[in-house]
N, CA, C and O atoms as a Tripos MOL2 file, in Angstrom:
@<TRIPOS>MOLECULE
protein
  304   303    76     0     0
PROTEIN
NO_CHARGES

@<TRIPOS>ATOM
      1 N         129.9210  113.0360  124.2400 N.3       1 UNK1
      2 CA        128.6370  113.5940  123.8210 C.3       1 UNK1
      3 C         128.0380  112.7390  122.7160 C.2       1 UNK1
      4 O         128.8170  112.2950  121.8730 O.2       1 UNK1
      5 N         126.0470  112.3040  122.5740 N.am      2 UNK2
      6 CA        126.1760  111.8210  121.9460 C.3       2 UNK2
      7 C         125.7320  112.3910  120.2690 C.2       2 UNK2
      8 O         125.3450  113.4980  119.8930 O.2       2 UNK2
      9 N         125.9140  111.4600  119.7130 N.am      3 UNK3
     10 CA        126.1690  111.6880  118.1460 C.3       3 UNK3
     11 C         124.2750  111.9250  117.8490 C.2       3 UNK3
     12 O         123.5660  110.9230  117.9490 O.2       3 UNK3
     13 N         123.7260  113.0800  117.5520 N.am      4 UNK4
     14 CA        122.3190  113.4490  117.6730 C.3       4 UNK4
     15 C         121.9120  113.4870  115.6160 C.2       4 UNK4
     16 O         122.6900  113.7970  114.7130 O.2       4 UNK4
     17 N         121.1530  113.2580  115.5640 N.am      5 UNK5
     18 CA        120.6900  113.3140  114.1240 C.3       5 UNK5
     19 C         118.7940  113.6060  114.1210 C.2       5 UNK5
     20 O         118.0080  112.7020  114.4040 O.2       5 UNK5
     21 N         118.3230  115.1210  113.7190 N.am      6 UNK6
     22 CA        116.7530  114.9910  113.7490 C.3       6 UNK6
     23 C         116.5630  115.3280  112.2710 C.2       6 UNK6
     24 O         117.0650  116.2290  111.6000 O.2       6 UNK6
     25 N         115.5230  114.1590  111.8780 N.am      7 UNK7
     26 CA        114.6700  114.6080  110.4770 C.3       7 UNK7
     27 C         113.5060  114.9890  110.9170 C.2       7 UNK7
     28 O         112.6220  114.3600  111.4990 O.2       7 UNK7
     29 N         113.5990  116.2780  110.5270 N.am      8 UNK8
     30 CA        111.9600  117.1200  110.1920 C.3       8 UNK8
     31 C         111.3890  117.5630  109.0790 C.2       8 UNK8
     32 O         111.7710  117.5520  107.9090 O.2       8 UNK8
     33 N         110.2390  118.0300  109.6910 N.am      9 UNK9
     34 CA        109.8650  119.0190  108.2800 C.3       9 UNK9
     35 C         109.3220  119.9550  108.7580 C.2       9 UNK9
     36 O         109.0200  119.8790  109.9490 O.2       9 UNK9
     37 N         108.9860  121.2370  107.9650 N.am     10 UNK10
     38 CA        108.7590  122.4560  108.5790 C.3      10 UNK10
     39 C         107.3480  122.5540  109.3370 C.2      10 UNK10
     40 O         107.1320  123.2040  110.3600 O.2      10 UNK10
     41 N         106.3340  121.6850  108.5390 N.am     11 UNK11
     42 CA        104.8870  122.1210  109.4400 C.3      11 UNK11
     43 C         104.9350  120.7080  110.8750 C.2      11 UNK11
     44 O         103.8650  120.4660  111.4350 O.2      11 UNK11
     45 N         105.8250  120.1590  111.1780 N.am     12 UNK12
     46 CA        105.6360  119.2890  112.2460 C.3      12 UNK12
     47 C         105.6760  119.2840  113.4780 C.2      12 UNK12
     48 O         106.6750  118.7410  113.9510 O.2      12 UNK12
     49 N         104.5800  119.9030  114.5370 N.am     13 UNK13
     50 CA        104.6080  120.3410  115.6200 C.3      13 UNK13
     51 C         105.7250  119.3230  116.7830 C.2      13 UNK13
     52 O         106.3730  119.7090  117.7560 O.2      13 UNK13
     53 N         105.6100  118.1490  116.2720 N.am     14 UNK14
     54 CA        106.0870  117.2470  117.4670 C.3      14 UNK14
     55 C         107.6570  117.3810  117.0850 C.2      14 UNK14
     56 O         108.5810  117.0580  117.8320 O.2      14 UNK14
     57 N         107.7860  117.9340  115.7370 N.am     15 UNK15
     58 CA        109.1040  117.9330  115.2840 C.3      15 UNK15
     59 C         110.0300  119.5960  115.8430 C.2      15 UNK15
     60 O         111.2320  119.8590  115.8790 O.2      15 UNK15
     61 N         109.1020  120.2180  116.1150 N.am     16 UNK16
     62 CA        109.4540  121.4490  117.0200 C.3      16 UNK16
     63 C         109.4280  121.0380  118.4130 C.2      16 UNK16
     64 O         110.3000  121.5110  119.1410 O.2      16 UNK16
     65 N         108.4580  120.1260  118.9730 N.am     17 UNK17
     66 CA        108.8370  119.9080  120.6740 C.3      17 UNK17
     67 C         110.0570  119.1420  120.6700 C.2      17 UNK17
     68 O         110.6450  118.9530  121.7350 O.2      17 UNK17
     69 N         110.5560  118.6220  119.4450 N.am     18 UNK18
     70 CA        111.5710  117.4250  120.1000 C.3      18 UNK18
     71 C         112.8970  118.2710  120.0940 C.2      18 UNK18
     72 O         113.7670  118.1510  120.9560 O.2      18 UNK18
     73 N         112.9630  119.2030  118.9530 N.am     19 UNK19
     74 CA        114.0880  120.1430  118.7760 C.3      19 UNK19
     75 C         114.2930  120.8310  120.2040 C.2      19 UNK19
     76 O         115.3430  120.8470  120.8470 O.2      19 UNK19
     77 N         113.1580  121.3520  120.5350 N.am     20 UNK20
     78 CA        112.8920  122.2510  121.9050 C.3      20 UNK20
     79 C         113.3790  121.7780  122.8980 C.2      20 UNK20
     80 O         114.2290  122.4490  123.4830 O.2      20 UNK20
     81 N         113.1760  121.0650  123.1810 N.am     21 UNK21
     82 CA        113.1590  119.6680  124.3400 C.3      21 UNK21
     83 C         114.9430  119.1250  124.4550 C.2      21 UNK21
     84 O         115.6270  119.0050  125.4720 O.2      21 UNK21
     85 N         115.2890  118.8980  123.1260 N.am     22 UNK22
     86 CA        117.2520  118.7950  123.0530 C.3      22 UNK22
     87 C         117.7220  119.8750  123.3310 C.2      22 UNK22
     88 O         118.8130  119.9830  123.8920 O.2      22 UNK22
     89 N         116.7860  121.1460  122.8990 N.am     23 UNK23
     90 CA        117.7850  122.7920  123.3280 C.3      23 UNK23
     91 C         117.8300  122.7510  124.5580 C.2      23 UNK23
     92 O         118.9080  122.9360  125.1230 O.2      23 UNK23
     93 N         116.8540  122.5380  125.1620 N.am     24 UNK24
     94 CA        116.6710  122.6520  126.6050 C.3      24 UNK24
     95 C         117.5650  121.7150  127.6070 C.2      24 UNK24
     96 O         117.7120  121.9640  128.8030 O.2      24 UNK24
     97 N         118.2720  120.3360  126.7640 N.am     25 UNK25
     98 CA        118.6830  119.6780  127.6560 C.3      25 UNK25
     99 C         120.3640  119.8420  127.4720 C.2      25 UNK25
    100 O         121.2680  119.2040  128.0120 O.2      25 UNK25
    101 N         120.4150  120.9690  126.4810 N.am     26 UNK26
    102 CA        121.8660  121.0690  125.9520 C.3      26 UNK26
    103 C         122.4020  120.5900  124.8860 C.2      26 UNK26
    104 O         123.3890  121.1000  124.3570 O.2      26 UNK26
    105 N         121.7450  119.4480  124.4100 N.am     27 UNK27
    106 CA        122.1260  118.3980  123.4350 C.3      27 UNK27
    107 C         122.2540  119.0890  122.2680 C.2      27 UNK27
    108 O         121.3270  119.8560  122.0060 O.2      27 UNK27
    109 N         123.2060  119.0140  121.4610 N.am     28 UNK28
    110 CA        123.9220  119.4690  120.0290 C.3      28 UNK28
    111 C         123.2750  118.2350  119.4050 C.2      28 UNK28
    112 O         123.1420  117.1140  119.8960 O.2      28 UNK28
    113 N         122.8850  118.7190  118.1500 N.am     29 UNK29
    114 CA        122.1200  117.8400  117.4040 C.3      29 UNK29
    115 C         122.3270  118.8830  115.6990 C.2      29 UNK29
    116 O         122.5300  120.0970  115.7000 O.2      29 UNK29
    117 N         122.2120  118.0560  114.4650 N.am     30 UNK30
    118 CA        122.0940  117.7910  113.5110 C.3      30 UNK30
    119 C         120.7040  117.6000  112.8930 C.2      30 UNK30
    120 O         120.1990  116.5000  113.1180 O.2      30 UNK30
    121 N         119.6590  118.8620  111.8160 N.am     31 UNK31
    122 CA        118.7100  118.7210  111.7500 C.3      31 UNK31
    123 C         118.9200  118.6520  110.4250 C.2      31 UNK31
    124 O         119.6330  119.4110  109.7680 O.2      31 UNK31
    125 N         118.0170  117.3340  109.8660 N.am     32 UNK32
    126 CA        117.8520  117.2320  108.2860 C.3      32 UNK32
    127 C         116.3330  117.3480  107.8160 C.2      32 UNK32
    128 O         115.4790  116.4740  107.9680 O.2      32 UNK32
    129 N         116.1870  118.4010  107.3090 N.am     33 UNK33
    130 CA        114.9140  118.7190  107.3230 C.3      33 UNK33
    131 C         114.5450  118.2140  105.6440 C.2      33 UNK33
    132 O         115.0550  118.6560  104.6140 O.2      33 UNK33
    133 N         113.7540  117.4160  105.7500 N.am     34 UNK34
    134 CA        112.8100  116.6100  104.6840 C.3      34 UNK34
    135 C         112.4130  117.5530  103.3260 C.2      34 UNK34
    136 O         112.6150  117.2910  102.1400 O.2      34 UNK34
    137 N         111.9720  118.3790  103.7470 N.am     35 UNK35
    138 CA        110.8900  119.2520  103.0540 C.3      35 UNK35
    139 C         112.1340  120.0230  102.3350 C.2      35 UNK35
    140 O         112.2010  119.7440  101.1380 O.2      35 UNK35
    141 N         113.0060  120.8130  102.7340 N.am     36 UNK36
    142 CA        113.8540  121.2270  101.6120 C.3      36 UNK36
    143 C         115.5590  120.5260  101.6700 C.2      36 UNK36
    144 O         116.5100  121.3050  101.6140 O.2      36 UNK36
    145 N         115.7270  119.4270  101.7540 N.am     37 UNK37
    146 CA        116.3600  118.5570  101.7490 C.3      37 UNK37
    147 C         116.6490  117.3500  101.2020 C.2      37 UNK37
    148 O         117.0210  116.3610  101.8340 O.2      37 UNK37
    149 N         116.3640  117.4770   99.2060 N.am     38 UNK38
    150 CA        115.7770  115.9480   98.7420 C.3      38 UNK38
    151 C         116.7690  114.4930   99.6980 C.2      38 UNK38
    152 O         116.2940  113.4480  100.1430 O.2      38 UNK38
    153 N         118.5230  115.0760   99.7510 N.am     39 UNK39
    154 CA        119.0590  113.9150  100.0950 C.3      39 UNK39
    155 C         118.2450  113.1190  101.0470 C.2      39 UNK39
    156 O         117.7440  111.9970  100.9740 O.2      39 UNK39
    157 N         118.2730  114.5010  102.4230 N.am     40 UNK40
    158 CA        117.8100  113.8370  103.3510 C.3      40 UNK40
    159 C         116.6410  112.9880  103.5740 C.2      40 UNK40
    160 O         116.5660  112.1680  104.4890 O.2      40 UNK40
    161 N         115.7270  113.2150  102.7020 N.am     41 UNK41
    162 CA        114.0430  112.9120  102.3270 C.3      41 UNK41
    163 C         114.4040  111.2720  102.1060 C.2      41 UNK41
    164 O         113.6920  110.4020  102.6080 O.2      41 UNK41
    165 N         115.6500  110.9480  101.2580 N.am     42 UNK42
    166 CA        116.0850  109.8120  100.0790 C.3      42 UNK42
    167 C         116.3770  109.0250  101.6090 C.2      42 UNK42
    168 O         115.7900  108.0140  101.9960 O.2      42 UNK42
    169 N         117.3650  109.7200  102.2980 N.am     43 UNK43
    170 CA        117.9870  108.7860  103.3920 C.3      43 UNK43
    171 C         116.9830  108.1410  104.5530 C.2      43 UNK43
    172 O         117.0600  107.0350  105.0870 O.2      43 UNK43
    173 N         115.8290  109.4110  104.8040 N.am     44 UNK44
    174 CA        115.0580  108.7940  105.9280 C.3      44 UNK44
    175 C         114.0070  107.4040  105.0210 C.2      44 UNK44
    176 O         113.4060  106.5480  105.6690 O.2      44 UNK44
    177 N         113.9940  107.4460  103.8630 N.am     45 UNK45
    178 CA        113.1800  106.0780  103.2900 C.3      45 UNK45
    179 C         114.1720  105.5630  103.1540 C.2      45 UNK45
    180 O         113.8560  105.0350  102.0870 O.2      45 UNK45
    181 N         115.2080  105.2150  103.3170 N.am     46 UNK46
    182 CA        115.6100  104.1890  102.6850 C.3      46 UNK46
    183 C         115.9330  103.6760  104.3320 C.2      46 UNK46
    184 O         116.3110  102.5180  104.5140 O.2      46 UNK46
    185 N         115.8400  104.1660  104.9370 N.am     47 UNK47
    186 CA        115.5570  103.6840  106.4770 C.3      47 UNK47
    187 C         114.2120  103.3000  106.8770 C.2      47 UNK47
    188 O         113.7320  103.3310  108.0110 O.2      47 UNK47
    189 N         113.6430  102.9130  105.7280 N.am     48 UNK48
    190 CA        111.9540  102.5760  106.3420 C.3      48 UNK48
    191 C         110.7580  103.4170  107.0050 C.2      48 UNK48
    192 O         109.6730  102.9850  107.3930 O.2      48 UNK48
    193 N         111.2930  104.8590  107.0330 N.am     49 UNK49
    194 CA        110.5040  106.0400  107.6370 C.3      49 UNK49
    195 C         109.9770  106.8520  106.4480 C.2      49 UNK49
    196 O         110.7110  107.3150  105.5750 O.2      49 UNK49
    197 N         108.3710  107.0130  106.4950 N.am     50 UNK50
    198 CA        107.8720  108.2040  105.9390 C.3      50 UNK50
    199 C         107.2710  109.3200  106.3520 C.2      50 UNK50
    200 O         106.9000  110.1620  105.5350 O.2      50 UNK50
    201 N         107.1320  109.4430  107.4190 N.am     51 UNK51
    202 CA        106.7580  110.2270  108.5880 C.3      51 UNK51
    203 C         108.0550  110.8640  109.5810 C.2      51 UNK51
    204 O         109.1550  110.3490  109.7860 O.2      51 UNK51
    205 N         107.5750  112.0020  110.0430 N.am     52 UNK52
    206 CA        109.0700  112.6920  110.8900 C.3      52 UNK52
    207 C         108.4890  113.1750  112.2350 C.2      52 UNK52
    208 O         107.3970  113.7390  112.1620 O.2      52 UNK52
    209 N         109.0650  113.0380  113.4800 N.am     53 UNK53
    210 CA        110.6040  113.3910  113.3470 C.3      53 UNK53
    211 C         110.4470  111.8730  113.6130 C.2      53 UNK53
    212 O         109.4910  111.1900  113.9780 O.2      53 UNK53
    213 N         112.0640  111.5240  113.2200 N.am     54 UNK54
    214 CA        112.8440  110.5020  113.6140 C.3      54 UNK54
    215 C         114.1660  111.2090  114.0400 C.2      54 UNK54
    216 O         114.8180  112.1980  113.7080 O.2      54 UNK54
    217 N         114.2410  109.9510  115.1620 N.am     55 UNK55
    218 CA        115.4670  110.9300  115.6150 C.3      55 UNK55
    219 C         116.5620  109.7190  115.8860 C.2      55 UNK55
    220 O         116.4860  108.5760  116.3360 O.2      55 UNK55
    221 N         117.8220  110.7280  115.2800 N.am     56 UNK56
    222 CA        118.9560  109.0920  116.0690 C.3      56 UNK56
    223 C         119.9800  109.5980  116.8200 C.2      56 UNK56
    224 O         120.4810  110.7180  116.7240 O.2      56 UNK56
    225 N         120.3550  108.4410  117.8070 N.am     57 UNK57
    226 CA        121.0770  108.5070  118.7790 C.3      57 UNK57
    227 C         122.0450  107.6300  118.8980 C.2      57 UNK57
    228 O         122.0680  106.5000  119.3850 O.2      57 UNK57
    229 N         122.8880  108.3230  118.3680 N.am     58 UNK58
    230 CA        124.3750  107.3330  118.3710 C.3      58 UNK58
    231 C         123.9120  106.0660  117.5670 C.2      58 UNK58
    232 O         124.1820  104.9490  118.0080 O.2      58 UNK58
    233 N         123.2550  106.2150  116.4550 N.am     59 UNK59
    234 CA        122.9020  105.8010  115.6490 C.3      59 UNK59
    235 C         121.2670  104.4110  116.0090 C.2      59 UNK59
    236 O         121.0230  103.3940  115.3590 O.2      59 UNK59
    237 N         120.7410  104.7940  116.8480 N.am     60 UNK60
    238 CA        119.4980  104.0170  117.3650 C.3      60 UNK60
    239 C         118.2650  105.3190  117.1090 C.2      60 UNK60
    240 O         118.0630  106.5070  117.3610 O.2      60 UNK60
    241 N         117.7000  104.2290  116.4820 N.am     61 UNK61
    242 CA        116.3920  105.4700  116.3110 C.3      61 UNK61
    243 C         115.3260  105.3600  117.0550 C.2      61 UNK61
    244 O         114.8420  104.3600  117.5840 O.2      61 UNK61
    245 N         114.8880  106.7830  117.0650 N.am     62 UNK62
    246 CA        113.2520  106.9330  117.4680 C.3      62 UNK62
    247 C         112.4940  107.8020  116.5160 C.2      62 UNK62
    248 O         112.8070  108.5750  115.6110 O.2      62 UNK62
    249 N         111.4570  107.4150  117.0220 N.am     63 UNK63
    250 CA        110.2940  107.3650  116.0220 C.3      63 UNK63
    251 C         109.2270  108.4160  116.7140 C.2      63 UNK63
    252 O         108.4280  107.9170  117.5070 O.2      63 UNK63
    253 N         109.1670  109.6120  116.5080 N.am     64 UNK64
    254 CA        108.2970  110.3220  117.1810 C.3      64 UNK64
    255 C         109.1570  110.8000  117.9890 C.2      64 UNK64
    256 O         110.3760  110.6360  118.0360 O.2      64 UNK64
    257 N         107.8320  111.9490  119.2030 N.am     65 UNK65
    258 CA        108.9520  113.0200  120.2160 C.3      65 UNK65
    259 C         108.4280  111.8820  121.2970 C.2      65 UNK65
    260 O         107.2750  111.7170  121.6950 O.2      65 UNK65
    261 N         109.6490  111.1310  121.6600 N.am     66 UNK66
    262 CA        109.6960  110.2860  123.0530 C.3      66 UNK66
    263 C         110.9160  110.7150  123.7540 C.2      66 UNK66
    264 O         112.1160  110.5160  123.5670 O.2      66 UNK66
    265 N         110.0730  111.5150  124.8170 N.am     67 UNK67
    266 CA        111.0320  112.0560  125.9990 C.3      67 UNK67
    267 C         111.8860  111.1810  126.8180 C.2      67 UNK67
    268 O         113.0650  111.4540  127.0470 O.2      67 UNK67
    269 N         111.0690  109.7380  127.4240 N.am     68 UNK68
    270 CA        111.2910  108.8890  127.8050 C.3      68 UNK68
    271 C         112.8270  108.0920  127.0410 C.2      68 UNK68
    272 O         113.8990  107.8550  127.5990 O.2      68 UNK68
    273 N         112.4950  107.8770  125.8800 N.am     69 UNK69
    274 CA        113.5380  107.2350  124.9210 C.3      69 UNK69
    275 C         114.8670  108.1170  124.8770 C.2      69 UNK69
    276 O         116.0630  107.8240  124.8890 O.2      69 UNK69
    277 N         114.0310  109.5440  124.8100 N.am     70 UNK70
    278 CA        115.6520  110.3640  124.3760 C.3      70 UNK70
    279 C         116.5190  110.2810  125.7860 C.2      70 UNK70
    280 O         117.5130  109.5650  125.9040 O.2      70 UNK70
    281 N         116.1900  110.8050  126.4400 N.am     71 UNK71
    282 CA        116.7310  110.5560  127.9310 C.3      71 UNK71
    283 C         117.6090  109.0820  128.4110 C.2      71 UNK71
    284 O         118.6700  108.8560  128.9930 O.2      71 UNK71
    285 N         116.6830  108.3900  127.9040 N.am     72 UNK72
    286 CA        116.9310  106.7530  128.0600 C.3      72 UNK72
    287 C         118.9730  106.7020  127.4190 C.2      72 UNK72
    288 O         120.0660  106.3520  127.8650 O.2      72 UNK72
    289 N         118.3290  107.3640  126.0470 N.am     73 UNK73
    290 CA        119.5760  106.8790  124.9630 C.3      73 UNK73
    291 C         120.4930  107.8460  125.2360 C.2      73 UNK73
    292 O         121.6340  107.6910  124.7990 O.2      73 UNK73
    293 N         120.1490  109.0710  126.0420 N.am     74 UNK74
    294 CA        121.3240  109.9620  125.9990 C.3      74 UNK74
    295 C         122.5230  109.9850  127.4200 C.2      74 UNK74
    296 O         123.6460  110.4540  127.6050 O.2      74 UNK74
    297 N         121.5460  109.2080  128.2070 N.am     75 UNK75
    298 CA        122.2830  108.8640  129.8280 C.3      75 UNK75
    299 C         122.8850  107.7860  129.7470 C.2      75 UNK75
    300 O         123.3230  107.3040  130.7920 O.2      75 UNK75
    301 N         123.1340  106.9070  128.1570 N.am     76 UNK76
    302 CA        124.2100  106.1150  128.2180 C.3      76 UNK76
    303 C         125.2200  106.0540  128.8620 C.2      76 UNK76
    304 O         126.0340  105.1550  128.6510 O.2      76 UNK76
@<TRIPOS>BOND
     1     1     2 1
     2     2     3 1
     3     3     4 2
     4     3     5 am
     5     5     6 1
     6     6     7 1
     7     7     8 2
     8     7     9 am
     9     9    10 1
    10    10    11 1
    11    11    12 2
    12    11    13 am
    13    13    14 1
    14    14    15 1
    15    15    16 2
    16    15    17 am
    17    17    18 1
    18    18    19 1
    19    19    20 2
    20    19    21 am
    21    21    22 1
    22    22    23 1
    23    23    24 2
    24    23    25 am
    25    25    26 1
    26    26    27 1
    27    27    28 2
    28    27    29 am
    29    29    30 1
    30    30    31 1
    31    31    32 2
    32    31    33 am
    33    33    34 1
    34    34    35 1
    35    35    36 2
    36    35    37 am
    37    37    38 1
    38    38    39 1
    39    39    40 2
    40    39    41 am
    41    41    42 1
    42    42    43 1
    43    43    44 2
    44    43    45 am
    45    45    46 1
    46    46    47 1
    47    47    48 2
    48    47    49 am
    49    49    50 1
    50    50    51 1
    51    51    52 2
    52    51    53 am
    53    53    54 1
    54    54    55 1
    55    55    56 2
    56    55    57 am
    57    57    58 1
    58    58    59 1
    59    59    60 2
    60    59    61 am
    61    61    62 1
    62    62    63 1
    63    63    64 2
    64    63    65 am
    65    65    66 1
    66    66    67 1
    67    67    68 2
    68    67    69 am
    69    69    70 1
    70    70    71 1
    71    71    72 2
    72    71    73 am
    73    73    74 1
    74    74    75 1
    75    75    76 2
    76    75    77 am
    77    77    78 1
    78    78    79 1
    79    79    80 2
    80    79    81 am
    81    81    82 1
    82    82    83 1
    83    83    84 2
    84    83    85 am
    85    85    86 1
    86    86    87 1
    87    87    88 2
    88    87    89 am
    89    89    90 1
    90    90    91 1
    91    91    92 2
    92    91    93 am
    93    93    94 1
    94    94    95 1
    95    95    96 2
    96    95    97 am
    97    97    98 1
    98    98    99 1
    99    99   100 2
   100    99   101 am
   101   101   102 1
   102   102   103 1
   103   103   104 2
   104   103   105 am
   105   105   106 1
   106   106   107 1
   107   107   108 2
   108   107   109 am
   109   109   110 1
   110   110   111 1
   111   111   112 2
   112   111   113 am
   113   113   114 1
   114   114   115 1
   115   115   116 2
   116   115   117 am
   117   117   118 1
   118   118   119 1
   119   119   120 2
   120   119   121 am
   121   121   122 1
   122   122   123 1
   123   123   124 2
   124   123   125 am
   125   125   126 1
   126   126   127 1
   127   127   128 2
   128   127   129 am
   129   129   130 1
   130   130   131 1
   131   131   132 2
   132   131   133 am
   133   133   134 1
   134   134   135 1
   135   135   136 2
   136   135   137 am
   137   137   138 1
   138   138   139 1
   139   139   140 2
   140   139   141 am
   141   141   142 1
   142   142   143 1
   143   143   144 2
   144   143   145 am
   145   145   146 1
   146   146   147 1
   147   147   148 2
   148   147   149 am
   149   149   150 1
   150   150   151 1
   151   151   152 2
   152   151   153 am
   153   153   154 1
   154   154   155 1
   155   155   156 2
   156   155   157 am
   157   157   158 1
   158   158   159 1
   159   159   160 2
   160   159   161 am
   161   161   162 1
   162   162   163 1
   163   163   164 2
   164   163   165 am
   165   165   166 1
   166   166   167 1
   167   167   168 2
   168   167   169 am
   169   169   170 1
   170   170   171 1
   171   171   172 2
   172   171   173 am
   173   173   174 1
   174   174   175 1
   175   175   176 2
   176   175   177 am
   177   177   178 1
   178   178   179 1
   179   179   180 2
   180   179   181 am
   181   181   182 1
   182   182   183 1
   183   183   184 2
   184   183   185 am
   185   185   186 1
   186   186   187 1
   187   187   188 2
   188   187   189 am
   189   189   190 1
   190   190   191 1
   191   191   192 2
   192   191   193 am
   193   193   194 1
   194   194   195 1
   195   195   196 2
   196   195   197 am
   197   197   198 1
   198   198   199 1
   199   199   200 2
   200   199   201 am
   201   201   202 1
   202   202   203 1
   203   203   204 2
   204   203   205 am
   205   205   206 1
   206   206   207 1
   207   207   208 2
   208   207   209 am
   209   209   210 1
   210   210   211 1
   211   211   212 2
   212   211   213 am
   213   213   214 1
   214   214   215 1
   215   215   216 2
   216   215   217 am
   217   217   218 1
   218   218   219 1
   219   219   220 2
   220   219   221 am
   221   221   222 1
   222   222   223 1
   223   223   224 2
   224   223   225 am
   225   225   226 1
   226   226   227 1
   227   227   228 2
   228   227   229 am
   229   229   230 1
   230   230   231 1
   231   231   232 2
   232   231   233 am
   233   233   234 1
   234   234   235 1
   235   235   236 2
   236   235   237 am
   237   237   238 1
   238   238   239 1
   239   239   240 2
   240   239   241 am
   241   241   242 1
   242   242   243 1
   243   243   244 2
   244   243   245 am
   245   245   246 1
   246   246   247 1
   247   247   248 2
   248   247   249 am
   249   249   250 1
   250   250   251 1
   251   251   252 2
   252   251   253 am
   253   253   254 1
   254   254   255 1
   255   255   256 2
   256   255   257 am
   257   257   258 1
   258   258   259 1
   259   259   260 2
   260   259   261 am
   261   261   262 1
   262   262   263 1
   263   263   264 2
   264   263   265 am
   265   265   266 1
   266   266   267 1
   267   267   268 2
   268   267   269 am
   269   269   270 1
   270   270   271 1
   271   271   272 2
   272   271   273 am
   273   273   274 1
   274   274   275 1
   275   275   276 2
   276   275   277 am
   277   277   278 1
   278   278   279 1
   279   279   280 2
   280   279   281 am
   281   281   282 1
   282   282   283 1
   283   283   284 2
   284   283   285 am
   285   285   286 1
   286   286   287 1
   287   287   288 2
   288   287   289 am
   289   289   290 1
   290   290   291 1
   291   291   292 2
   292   291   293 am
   293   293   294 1
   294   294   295 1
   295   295   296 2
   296   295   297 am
   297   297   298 1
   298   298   299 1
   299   299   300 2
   300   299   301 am
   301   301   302 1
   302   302   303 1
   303   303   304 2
@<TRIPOS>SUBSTRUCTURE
     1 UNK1         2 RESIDUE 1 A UNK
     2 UNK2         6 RESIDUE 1 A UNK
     3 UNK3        10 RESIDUE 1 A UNK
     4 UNK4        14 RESIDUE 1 A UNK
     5 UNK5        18 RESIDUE 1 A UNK
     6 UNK6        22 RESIDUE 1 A UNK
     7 UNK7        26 RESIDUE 1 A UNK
     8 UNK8        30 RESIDUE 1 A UNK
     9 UNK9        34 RESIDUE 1 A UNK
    10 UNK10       38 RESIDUE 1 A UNK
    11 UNK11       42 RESIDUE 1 A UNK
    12 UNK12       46 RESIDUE 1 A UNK
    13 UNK13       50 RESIDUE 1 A UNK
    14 UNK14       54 RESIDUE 1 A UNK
    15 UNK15       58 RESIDUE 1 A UNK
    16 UNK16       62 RESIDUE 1 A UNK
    17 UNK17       66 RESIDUE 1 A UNK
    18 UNK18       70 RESIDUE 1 A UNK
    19 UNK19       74 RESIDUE 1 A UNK
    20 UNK20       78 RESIDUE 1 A UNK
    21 UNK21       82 RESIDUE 1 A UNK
    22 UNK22       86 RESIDUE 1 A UNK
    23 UNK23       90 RESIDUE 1 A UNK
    24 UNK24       94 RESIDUE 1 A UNK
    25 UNK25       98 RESIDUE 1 A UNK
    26 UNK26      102 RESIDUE 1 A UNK
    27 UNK27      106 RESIDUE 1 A UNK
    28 UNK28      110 RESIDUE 1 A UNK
    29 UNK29      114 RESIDUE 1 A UNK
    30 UNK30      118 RESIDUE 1 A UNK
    31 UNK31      122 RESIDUE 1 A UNK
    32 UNK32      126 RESIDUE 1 A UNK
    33 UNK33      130 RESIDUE 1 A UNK
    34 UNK34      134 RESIDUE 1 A UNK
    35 UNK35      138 RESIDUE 1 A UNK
    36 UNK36      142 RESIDUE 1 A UNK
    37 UNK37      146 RESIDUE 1 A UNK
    38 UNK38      150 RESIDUE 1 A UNK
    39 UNK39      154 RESIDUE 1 A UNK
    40 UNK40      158 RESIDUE 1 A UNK
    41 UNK41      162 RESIDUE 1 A UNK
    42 UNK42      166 RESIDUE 1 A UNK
    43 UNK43      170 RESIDUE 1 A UNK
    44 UNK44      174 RESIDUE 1 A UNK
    45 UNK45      178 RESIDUE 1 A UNK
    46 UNK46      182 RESIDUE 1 A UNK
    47 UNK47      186 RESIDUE 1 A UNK
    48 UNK48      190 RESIDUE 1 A UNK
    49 UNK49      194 RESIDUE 1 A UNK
    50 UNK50      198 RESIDUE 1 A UNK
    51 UNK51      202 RESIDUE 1 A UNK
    52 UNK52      206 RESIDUE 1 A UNK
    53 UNK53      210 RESIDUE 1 A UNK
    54 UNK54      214 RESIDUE 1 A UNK
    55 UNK55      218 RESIDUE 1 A UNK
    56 UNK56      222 RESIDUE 1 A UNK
    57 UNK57      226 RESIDUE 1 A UNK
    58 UNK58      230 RESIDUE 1 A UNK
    59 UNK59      234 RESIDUE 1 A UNK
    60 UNK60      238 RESIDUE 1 A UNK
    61 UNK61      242 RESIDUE 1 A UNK
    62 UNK62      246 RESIDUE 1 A UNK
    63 UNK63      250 RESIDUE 1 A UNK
    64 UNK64      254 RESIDUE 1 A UNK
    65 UNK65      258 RESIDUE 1 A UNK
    66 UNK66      262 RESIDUE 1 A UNK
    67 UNK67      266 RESIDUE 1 A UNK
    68 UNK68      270 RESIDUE 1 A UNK
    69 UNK69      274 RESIDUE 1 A UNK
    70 UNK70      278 RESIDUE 1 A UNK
    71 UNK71      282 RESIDUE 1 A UNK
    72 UNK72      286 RESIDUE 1 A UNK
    73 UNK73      290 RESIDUE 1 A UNK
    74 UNK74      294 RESIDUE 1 A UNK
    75 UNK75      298 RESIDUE 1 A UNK
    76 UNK76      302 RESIDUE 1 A UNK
C-alpha cells in the first residue's frame, strides 16, 4: 500500500475533492492540515509549496487535485 501524505487547509474546496476522491478509492492517507498545524505549515515551505493541497505519494508530489496523477502514482 502506498505511503499517502495530504496538506490542507480547512476552507480548500479542491482539498476536500482530493480527500473524497482517496476515500472513495480506499486509499489510507495522512492529513496535515496547514491552518491548525504550525509544523506542518513549516514542512510544506520548506518544500517550496505555499498553496494546498499537495499531495505525496510514496514520497512524489502533486500539486493540486490531479486525478490523473493520483491514479498514475498509486497503480505503481
Amino acid at each position: 500500500m502506498a505511503n499517502v501524505v495530504v496538506f490542507s487547509s480547512n476552507t480548500c474546496p479542491y482539498c476536500v475533492s482530493a480527500k473524497e476522491y482517496l476515500d472513495e478509492k480506499g486509499v489510507a492517507y495522512i492529513e496535515k492540515n496547514i491552518q491548525t498545524d504550525r509544523e506542518a505549515r513549516k514542512e510544506l515551505m520548506s518544500m517550496g509549496h505555499m498553496g494546498v493541497p499537495v499531495i505525496l505519494i510514496d514520497g512524489e508530489e502533486i500539486v493540486g487535485f490531479d486525478k490523473d496523477k493520483i491514479d498514475q502514482l498509486l497503480d505503481k
